[in-house]
C-alpha positions as CSV (number, residue, x, y, z in Angstrom):
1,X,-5.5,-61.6,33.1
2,X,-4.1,-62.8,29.7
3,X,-7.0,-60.8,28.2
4,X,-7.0,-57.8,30.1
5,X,-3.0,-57.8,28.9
6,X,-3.7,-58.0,25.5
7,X,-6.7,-55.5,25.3
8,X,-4.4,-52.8,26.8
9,X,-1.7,-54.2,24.2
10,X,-4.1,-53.9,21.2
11,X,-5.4,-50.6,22.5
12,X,-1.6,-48.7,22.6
13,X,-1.1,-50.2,19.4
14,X,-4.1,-48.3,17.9
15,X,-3.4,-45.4,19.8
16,X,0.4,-45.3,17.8
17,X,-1.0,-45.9,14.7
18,X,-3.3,-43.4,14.4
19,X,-0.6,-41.0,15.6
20,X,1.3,-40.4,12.2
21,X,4.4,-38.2,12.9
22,X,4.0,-34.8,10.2
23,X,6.9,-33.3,12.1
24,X,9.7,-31.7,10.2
25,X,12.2,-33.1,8.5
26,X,16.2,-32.0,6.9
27,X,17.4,-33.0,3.9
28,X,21.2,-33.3,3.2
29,X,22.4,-33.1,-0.3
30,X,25.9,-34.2,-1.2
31,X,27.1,-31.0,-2.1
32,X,26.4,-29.9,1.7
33,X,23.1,-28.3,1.3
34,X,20.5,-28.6,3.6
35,X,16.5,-28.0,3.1
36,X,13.5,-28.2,6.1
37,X,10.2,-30.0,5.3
38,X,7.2,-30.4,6.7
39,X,6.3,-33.9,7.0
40,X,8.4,-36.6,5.0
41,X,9.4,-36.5,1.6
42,X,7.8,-38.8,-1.2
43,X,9.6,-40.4,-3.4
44,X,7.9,-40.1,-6.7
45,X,9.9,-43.6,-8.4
46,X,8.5,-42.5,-12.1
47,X,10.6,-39.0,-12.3
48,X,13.6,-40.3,-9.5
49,X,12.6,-36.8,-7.5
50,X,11.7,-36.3,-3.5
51,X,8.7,-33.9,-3.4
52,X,8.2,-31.9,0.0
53,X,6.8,-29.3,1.4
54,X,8.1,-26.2,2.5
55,X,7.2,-24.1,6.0
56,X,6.5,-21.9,3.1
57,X,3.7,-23.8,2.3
58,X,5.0,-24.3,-1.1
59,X,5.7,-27.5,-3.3
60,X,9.3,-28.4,-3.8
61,X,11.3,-31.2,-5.8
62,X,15.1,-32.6,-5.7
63,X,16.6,-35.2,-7.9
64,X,17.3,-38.5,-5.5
65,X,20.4,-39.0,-7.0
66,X,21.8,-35.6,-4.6
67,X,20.1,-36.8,-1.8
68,X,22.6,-37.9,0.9
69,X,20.4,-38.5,3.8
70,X,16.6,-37.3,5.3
71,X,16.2,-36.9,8.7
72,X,13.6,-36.6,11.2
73,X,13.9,-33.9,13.3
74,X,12.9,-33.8,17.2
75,X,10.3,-31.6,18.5
């Protein structure tokens, strides 16, 4: 029984993992702007810039110092 509980257990836990969310996401500057991504930003530490990418399929930065929040946003 113990098993059985934590093969089904292991096997949901794979099954999220390998589910990696590349939803959309909105970025709120402190100025009040707002910009849609798809998938989450990266935060490149070396230049202190968020790279994303648009729904135009393009390649976009913004300093991390304007960033006021990033959100997820629901499908």
């Amino acid at each position: 029984m113990l098993f059985s509980r934590l093969l089904c257990f292991l096997t949901l836990l794979c099954l999220l993992s390998s589910c990696q969310s590349t939803g959309s996401y909105k970025i709120t500057l402190k100025d009040g702007r707002q910009y849609l991504c798809k998938g989450c930003p990266d935060f490149v530490g070396k230049t202190g810039y968020y790279r994303y990418r648009t729904f135009q399929d393009r390649d976009a930065m913004l300093r991390a110092d304007e960033v006021l929040m990033i959100e997820e946003q629901g499908s």
